[in-house]
N, C-alpha and C positions, 0 to 999 in steps of 0.2 A: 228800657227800650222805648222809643218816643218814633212816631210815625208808622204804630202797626196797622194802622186799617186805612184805606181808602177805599170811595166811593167810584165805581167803573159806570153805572148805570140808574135812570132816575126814570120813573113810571107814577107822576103827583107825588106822594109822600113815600109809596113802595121805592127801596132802592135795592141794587145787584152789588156786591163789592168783594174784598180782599181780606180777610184778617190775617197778617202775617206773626208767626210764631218761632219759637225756636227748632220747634221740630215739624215747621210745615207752614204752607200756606192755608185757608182755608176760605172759601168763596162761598158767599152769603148769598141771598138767606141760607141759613144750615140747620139740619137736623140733627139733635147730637143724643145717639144712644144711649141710655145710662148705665153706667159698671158701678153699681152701689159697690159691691167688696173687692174691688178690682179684675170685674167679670161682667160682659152683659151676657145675661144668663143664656146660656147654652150655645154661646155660637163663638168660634176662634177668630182671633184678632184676626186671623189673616181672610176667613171669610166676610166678617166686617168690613174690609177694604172692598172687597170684591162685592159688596153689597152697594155701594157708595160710599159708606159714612169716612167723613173725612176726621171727626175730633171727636172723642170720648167724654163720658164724665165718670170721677171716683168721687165718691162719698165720702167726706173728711171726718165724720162722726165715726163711722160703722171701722173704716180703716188705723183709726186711729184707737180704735180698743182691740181690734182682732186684723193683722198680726203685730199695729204697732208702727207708728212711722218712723220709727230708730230701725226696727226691724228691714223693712222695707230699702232706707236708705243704705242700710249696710250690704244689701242685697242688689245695690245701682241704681236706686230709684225706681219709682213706679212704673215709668217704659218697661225697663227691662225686667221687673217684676210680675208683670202681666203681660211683656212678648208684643206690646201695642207700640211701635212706634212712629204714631203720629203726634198728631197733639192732644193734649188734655186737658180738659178744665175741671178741678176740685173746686167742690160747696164748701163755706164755711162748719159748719151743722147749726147755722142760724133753721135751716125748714125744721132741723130735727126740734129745737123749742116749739115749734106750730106742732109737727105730727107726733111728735113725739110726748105732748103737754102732760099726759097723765103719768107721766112718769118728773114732771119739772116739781122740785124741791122750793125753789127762789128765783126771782131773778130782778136783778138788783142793775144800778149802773156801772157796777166793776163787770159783771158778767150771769153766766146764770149757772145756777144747780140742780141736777137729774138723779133720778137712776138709771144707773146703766143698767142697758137692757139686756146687759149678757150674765151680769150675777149680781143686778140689786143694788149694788153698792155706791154709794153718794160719790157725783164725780163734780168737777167745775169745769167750765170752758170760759174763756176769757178773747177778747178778742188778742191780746199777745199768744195763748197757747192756739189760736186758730192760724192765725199767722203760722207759727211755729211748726206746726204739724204740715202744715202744704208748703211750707220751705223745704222741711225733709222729706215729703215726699217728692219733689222735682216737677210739680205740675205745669204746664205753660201757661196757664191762668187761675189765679187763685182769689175767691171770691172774698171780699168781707165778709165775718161776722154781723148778722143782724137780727131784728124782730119782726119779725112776720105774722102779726093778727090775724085770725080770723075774719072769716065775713061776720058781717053785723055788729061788731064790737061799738062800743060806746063813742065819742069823739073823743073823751079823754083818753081811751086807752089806746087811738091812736095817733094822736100828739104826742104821747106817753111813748109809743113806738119808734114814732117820727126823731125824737131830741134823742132815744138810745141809739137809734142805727145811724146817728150824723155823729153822737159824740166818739163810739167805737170805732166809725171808718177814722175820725184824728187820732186815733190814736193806733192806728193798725196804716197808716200810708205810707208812713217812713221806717216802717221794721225792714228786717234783713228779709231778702228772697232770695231764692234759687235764683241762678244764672239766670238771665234775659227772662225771667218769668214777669207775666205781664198780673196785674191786680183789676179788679175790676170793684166799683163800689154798686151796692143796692138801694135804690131809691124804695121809699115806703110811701100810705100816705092811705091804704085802697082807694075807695071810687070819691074820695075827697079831694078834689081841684086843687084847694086853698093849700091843706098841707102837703100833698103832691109837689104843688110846685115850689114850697117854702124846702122839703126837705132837697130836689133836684138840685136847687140855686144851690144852696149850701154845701152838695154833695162835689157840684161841677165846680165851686172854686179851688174842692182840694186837687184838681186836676186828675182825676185817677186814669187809668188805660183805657177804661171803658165803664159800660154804665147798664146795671142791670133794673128789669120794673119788677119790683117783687109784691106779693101782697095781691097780687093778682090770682083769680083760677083758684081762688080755695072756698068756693061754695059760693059767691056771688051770682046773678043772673047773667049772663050771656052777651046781653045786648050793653047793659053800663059798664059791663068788663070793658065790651070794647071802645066804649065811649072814652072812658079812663085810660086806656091806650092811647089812643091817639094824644091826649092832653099830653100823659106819659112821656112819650117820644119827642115832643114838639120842647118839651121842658130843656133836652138834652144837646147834649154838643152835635152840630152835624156831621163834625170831623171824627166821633169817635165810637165806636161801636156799642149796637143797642141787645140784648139779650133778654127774653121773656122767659122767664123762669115757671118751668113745668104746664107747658100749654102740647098736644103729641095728637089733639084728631085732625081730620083734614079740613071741617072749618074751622076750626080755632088757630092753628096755622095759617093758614091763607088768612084769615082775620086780618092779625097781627103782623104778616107780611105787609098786608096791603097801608098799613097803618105806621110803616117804618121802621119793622123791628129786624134784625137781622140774623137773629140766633137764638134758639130753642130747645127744648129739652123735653122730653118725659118717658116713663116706665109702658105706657099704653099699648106699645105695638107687642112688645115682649111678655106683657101681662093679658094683654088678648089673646095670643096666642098659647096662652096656659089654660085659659076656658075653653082651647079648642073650637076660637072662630079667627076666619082668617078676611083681612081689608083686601077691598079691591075695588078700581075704575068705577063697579057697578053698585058702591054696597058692601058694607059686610055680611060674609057668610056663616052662619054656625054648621060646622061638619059635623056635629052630633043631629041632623035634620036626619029625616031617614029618605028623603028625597034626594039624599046624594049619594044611596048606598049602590044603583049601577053607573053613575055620570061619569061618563070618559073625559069628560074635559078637565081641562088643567084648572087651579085657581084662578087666575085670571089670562085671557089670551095673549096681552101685551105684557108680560112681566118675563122678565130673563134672568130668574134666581131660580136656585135648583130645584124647589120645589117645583115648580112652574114647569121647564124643560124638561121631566123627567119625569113626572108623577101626577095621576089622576085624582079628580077628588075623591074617586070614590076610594080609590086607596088611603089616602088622606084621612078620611072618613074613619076605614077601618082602624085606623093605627087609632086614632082619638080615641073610640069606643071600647078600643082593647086597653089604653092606657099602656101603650108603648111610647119611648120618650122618642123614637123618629119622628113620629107622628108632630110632638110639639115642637122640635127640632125644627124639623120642616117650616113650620107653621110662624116661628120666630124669626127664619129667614126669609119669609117672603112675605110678611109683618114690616119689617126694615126696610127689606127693597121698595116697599110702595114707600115706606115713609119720606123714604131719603129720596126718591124717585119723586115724588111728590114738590118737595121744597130746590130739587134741580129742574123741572119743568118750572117754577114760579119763577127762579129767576131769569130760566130764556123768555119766559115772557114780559117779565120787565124789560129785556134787554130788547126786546121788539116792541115796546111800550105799547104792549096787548091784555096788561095785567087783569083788567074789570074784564075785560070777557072770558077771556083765559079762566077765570076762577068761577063765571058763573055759570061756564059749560061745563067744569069740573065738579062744581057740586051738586047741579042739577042733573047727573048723570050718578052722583053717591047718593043723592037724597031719595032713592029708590026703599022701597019696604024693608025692612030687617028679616033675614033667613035665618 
């Protein structure tokens, strides 16, 4: 598929756009929930729509051992596997080499060696069986295989990075895909300019669908993260979509919108709400406070997800403290809706090229105490 994404809107480097797919549009900037095993946890595809979220992510590692992407395809694909049909975008299980390291065996320029982490047993990934696994599963975007370092690492180990995730994408650009499924390659490099832009150049001649900044948001500080963005983004095509791999607060979003990137990801809103605190306009909340054990108010006043319309915090409260799973149900979906709520405000404010204010009434009104 050639001409999936265009640009509708420009705010300095922040842009509004379109990524079209086979099973959807999807208008940027975007937040995209993640389904590590073909599920974001506890909440049904169909209220996921009704939340915002327009595109999902399945974890190509975790699926690809349990049930199997032969299984999966034999079943219609992962749409209709997991009842999601919009679009999707599968990881290579390149993060799984990063978080997953103490369990990596090898890793070599054919590919790397783990145990899996479901019985131990030495497995291989190669960039052809990553390919191979998100063909069968049907995803509308499927990531290269890459390396992904650590903060701090040496320079050589990430040149060393750099020459493995440019020789894997040649050799994973011209495998077979699912129907119209779009590839996306991963630029490496961390907060280093030189190899940043050494591996970009290299990565944009193979022409891929779009272009991920990986290597980013894994323990570096804050402020060079975002510096290396912007470099990041500047490196890449303008005509093709940019995606920030695991970035999910509301400054680091807004960050990286502002700095050109147009799609994002992380576990944060769904794993916040497993500690039993919920995001909001003012702040996040912890409902295990005892100051919320009579508060009639809702989570947040401007929120129109069901916890919100229907439910007090102090009930809220109660379900957390008793460890009932409403409680974090709840809390998962009105987690999401601010999220995705969040990155659809940024882009009506690019589209009224109001973005620098727009973001610093928005954080200056989160950067309130922690409850």
């Amino acid at each position: 598929m050639t001409g999936n994404f265009v640009v509708t809107a420009r705010d300095g480097a922040a842009r509004a756009g379109v990524l079209r797919t086979a099973h959807g549009e999807v208008r940027t900037p975007a937040f995209m929930p993640v389904g590590t095993k073909a599920t974001v946890k506890a909440v049904d595809p169909g209220e996921l729509r009704a939340l915002g979220a327009q595109i999902v992510l399945g974890n190509t590692y975790h699926l690809h051992f349990r049930p199997g992407e032969d299984t999966i395809a034999e079943l219609g694909g992962l749409h209709a596997f997991m009842g999601w049909d919009g679009p999707i975008l599968t990881d290579s299980g390149g993060f799984q080499i990063f978080s997953l390291r103490d369990t990596l065996l090898e890793v070599d320029d054919d590919g790397a060696t783990f145990r899996s982490v479901y019985d131990g047993r030495p497995e291989r990934l190669t960039p052809e069986l990553a390919a191979r696994i998100q063909e069968r599963l049907g995803s509308d975007v499927a990531m290269c295989l890459d390396i992904c370092p650590p903060a701090g690492v040496a320079r050589a180990e990430l040149e060393d990075a750099v020459r493995r995730t440019v020789l894997w994408a040649e050799r994973q650009r011209d495998l077979p895909r699912a129907p119209d499924q779009l590839r996306f390659a991963i630029t490496q490099g961390g907060l280093d300019e030189e190899l940043r832009r050494s591996c970009s150049e290299r990565l944009v001649e193979l022409d891929f669908d779009g272009y991920a900044i990986g290597g980013l948001s894994v323990g570096e500080h804050r402020e060079p993260m975002f510096a290396a963005t912007s470099g990041a983004a500047a490196f890449l095509p303008e005509e093709k979509p940019r995606y920030f791999m695991g970035i999910g607060d509301a400054e680091g979003m807004l960050g990286v919108i502002e700095r050109g990137v147009d799609m994002f990801d992380c576990v944060l809103p769904t794993r916040t709400a497993r500690t039993g605190s919920a995001l909001t306009r003012e702040g996040r909340l912890n409902l295990r406070n005892a100051r919320f054990t009579r508060d009639p108010r809702p989570l947040d006043e401007r929120c129109g997800c069901p916890a919100c319309t229907r439910f007090t915090r102090a009930y809220i409260r109660h379900l957390v403290n008793q460890q009932e799973i409403l409680g974090l149900r709840l809390l998962s979906l009105h987690n999401l809706r601010f999220t995705c709520d969040l990155a659809a405000e940024a882009r009506q404010a690019i589209e009224r090229g109001e973005l620098l204010a727009w973001k610093h009434e928005a954080l200056s009104r989160l950067k309130g105490p922690a409850e």
